[in-house]
VOMAR-768833 format. One record per residue (C-alpha): residue in three letters; x, y, z. Coordinates in pm, whole numbers. Layout:
<sites>
+--------+--------+--------+--------+
: residu :     px :     py :     pz :
+--------+--------+--------+--------+
:    ALA :      X :      Y :      Z :
...
+--------+--------+--------+--------+
</sites>
This chain:
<sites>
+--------+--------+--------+--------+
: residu :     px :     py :     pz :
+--------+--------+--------+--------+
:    UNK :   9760 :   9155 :   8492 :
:    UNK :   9794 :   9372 :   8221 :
:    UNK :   9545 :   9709 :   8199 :
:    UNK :   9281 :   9660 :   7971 :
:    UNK :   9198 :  10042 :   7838 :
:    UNK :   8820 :   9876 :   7751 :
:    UNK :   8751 :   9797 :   8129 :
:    UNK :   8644 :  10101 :   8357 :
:    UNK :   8903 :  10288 :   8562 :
:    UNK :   8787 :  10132 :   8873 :
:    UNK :   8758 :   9743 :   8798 :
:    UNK :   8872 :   9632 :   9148 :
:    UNK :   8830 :   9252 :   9106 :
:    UNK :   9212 :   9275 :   9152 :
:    UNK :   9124 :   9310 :   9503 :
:    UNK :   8945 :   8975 :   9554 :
:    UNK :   9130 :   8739 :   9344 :
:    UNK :   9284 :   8409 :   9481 :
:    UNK :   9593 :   8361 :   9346 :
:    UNK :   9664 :   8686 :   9521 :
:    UNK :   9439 :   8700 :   9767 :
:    UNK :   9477 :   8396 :   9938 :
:    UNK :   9820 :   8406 :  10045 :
:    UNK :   9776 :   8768 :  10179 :
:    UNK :   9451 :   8686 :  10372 :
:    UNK :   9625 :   8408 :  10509 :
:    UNK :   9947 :   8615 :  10598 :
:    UNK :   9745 :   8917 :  10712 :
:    UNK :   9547 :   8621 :  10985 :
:    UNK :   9905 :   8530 :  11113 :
:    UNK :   9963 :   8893 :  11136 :
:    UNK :   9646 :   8961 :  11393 :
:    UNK :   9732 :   8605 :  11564 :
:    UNK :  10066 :   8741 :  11655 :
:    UNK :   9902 :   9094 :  11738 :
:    UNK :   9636 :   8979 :  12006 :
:    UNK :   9910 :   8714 :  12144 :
:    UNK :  10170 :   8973 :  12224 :
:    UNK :   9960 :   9284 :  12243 :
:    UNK :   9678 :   9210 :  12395 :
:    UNK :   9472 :   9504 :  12492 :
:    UNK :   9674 :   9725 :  12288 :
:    UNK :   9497 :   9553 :  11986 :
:    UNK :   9208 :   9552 :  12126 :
:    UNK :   9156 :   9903 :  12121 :
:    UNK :   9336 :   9989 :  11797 :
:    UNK :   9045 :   9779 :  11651 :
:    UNK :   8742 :   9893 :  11863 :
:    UNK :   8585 :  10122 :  11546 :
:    UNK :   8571 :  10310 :  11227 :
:    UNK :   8532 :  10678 :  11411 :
:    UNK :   8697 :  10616 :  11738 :
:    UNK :   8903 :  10910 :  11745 :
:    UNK :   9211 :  10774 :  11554 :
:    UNK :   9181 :  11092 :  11248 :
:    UNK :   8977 :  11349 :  11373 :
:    UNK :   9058 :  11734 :  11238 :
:    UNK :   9060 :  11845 :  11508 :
:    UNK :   8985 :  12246 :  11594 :
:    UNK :   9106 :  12212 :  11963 :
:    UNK :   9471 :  12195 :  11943 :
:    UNK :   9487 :  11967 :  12231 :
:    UNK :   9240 :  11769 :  12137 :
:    UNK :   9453 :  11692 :  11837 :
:    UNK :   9779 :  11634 :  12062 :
:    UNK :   9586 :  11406 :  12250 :
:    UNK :   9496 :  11172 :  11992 :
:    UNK :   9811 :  11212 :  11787 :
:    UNK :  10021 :  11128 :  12134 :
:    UNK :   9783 :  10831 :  12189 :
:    UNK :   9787 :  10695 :  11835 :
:    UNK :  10161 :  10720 :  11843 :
:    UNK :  10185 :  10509 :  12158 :
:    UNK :   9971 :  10248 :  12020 :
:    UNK :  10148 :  10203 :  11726 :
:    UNK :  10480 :  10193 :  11885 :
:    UNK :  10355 :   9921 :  12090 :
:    UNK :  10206 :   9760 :  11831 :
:    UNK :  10545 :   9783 :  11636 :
:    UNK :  10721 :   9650 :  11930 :
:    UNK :  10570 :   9324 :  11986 :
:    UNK :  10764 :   9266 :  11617 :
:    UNK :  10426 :   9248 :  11383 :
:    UNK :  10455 :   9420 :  11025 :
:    UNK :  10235 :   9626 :  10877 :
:    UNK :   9953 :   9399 :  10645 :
:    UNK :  10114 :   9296 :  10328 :
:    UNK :   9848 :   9415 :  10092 :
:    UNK :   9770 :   9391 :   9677 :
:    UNK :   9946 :   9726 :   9494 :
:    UNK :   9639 :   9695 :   9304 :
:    UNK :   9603 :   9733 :   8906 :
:    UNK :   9721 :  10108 :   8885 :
:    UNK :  10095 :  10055 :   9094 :
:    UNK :  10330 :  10234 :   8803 :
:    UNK :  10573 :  10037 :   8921 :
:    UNK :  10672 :   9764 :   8620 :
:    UNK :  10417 :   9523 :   8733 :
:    UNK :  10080 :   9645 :   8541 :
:    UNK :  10250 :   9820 :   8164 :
:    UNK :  10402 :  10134 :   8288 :
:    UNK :  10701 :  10176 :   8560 :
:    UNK :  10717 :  10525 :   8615 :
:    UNK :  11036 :  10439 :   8913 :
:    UNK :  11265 :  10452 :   8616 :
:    UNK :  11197 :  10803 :   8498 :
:    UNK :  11366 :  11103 :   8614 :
:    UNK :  11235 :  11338 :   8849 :
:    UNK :  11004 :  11036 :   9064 :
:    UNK :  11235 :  11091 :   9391 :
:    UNK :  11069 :  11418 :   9534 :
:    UNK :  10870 :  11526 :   9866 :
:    UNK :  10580 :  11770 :   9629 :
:    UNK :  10415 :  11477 :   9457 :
:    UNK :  10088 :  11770 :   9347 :
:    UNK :  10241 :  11825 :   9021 :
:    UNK :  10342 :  11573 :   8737 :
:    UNK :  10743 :  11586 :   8610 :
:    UNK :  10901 :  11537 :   8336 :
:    UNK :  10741 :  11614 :   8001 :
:    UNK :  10374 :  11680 :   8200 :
:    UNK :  10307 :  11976 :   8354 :
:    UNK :   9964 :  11965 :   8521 :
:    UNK :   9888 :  12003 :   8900 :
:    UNK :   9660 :  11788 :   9116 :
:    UNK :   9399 :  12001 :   9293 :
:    UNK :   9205 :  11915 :   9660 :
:    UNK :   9209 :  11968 :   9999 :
:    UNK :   9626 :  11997 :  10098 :
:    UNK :   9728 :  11643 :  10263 :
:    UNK :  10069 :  11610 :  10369 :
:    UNK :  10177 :  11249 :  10455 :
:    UNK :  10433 :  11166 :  10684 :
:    UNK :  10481 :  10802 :  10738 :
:    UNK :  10740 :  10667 :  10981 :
:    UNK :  10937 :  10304 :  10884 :
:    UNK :  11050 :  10074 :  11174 :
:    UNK :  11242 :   9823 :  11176 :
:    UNK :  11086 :   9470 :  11332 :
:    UNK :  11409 :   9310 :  11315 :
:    UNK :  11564 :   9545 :  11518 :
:    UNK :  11397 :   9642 :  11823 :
:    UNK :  11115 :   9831 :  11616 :
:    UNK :  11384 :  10099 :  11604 :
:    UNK :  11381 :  10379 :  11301 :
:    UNK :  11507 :  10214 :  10937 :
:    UNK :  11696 :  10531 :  10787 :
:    UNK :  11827 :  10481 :  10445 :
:    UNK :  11490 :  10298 :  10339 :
:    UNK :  11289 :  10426 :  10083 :
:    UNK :  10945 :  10432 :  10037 :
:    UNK :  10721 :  10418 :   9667 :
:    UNK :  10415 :  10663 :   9738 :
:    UNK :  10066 :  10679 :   9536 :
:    UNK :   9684 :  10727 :   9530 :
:    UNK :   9404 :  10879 :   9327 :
:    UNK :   9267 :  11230 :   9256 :
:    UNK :   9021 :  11402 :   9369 :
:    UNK :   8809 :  11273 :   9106 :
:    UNK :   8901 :  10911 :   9176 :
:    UNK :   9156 :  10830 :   8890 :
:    UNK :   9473 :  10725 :   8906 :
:    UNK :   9761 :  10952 :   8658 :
:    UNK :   9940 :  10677 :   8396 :
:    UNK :   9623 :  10488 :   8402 :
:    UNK :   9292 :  10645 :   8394 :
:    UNK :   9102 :  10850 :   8131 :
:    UNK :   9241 :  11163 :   8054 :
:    UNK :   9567 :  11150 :   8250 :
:    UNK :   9736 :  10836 :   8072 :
:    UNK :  10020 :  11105 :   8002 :
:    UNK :  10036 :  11259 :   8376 :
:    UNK :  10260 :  11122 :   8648 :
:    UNK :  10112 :  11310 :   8956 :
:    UNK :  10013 :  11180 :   9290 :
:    UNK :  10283 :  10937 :   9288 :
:    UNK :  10709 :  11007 :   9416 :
:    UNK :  11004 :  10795 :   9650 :
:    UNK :  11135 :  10946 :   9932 :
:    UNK :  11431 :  10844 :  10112 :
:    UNK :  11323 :  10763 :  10488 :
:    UNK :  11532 :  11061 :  10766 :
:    UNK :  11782 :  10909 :  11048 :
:    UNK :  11478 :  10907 :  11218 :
:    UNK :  11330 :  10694 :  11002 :
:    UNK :  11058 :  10907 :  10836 :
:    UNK :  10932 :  11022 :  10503 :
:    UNK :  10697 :  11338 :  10403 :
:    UNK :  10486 :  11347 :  10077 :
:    UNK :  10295 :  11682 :  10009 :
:    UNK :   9987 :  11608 :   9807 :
:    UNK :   9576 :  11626 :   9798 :
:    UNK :   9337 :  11429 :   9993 :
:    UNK :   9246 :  11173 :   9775 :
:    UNK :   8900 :  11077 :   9683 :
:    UNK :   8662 :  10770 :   9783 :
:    UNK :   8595 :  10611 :   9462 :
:    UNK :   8318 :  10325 :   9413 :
:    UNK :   8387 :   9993 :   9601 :
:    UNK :   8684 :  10095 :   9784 :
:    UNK :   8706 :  10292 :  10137 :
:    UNK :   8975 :  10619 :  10089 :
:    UNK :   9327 :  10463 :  10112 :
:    UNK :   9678 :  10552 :  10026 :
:    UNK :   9902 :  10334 :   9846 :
:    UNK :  10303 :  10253 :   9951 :
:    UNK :  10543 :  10031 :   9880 :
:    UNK :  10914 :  10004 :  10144 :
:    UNK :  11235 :   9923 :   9941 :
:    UNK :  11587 :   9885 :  10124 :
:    UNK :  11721 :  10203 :   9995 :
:    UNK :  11641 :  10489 :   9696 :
:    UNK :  11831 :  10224 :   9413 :
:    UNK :  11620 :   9936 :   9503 :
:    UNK :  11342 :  10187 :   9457 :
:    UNK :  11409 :  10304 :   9159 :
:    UNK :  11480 :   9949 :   8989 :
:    UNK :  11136 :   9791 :   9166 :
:    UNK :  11358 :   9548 :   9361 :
:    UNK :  11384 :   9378 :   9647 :
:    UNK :  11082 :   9531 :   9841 :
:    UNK :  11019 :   9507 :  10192 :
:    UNK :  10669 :   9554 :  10181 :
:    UNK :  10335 :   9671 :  10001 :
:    UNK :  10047 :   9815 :  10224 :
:    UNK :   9790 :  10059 :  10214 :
:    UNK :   9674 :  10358 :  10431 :
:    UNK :   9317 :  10400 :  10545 :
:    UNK :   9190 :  10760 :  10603 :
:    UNK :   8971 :  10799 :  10857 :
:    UNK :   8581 :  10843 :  10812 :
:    UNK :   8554 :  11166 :  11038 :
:    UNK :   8778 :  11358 :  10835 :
:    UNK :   8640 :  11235 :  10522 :
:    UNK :   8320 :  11390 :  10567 :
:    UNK :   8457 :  11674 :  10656 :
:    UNK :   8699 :  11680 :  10312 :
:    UNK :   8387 :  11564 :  10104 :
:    UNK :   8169 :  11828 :  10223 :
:    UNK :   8408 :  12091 :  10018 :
:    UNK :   8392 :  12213 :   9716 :
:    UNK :   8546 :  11894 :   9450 :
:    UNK :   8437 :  11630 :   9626 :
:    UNK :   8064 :  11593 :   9585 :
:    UNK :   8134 :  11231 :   9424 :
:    UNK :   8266 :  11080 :   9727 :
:    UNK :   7997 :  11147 :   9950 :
:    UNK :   7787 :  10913 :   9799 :
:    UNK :   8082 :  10660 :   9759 :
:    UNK :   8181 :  10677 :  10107 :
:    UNK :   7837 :  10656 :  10222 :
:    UNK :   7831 :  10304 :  10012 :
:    UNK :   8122 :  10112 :  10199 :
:    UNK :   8310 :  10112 :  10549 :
:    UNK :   8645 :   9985 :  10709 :
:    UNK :   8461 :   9667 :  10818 :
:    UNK :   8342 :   9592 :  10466 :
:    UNK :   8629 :   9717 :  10217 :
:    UNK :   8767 :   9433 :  10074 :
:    UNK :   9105 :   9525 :  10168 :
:    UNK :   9102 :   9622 :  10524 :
:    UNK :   8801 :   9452 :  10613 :
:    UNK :   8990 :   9193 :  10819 :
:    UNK :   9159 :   9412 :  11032 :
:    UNK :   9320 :   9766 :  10985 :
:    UNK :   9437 :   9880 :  11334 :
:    UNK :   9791 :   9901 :  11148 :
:    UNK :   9689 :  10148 :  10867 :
:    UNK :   9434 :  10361 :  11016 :
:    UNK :   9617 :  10701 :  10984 :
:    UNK :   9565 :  10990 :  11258 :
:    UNK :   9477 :  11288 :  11075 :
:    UNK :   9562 :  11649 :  11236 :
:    UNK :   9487 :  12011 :  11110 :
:    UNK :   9218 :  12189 :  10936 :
:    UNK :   9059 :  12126 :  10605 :
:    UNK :   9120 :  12528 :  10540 :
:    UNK :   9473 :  12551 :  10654 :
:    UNK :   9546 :  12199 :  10534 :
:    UNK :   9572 :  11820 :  10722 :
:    UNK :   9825 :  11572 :  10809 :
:    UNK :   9814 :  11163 :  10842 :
:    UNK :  10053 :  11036 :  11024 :
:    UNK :  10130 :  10620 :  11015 :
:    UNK :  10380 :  10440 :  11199 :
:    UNK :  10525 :  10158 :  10958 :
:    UNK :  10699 :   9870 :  11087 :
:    UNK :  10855 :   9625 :  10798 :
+--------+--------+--------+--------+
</sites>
């Protein structure tokens, strides 16, 4: 669907309709089918809450090594018994070719910093440091690290706009870079914590392609998802200075009622470590 520049920035009846929808919905129920079949109680408790200690910013540090160490194991596990991460809608701001603009094509879109736009823009996202470090597996093989993957990274300000799209920043590209997954499988963005804008709950979008080329041509993708951040550190990211907005938007939906991870989101609930002063980091285990 094309962008319509009449329609508000945040029309999300992408998100519910059926043509799309309906497949995905029906993939994603396959998904959790084979997930409680083959990991039984591990899927059980990846799905037990919104708060249950999956991202909390944590001041102790082994408080935070704790939960980081048992989020790990449960997505391994999780990975292991072969099910992929939800397929999910890119939704109407991708910049990948599919709504008007593909910003893979230009220049400059294969970097780790994605804070500042490239090119012929200059101007710098500001918020709470996020970096994002998202591990790709391999299904097919064991669950085992997929080096030489790529991975298509985006989300929204801290106002709740997305750069190529929105209002005011059709001409920036920020908030949006590949990176080529490590031998060990794994990719790190540095960015902002996005915002929670009005009918979704904070997320991160990705897309996996075979390798940097496939990337960079919008072919041949592995997979489209989206990261959920988790509601304990996003009151604590709201509360500063920035972010007054999403309080009120957060405060208005939850995991169990966002129309995109509302049937299930044990597979993209980040763990979030760090500070909100010295910065934070969400960690997600990917398996494609």
């Amino acid at each position: 669907m094309e962008h319509d520049p009449a329609l508000p920035d945040h029309d999300h009846e992408h998100d519910r309709g059926l043509v799309h929808d309906l497949p995905t919905l029906l993939s994603r129920r396959r998904a959790l089918t084979t997930l409680f079949a083959g990991a039984g109680v591990v899927a059980l408790a990846g799905c037990g809450g919104e708060s249950a200690g999956t991202g909390t910013a944590a001041t102790s540090a082994a408080a935070t090594s704790a939960a980081a160490t048992s989020a790990a194991a449960t997505a391994t596990a999780t990975a292991a018994a072969g099910t992929q991460i939800p397929q999910e809608t890119a939704g109407p701001y991708p910049g990948d070719g599919s709504n008007g603009v593909n910003v893979l094509t230009e220049s400059g879109i294969v970097r780790s910093d994605i804070r500042s736009s490239f090119g012929s823009a200059s101007a710098v996202a500001q918020g709470v440091p996020l970096t994002i470090k998202l591990t790709v597996l391999d299904t097919k093989n064991g669950s085992a690290a997929l080096p030489g993957a790529a991975v298509y990274l985006w989300h929204c300000t801290i106002d709740g706009k997305y750069s190529l799209y929105s209002q005011g920043i059709t001409e920036e590209n920020y908030l949006r870079g590949v990176q080529e997954t490590d031998s060990a499988g794994v990719v790190t963005f540095t960015s902002i914590y996005p915002a929670a804008y009005s009918g979704r709950w904070p997320h991160i979008h990705f897309e996996v392609y075979p390798s940097v080329a496939k990337a960079t041509t919008a072919s041949d993708k592995l997979r489209t998802s989206q990261l959920a951040l988790p509601e304990d550190v996003c009151k604590l990211v709201y509360a500063t200075d920035g972010y007054s907005q999403s309080v009120q938007n957060l405060a208005q939906t939850s995991l169990s009622t966002d129309n995109v991870f509302s049937d299930g989101y044990s597979l993209q609930l980040a763990t979030v470590t760090g500070t909100v002063t010295a910065g934070l980091t969400a960690t997600l285990n990917v398996p494609v």
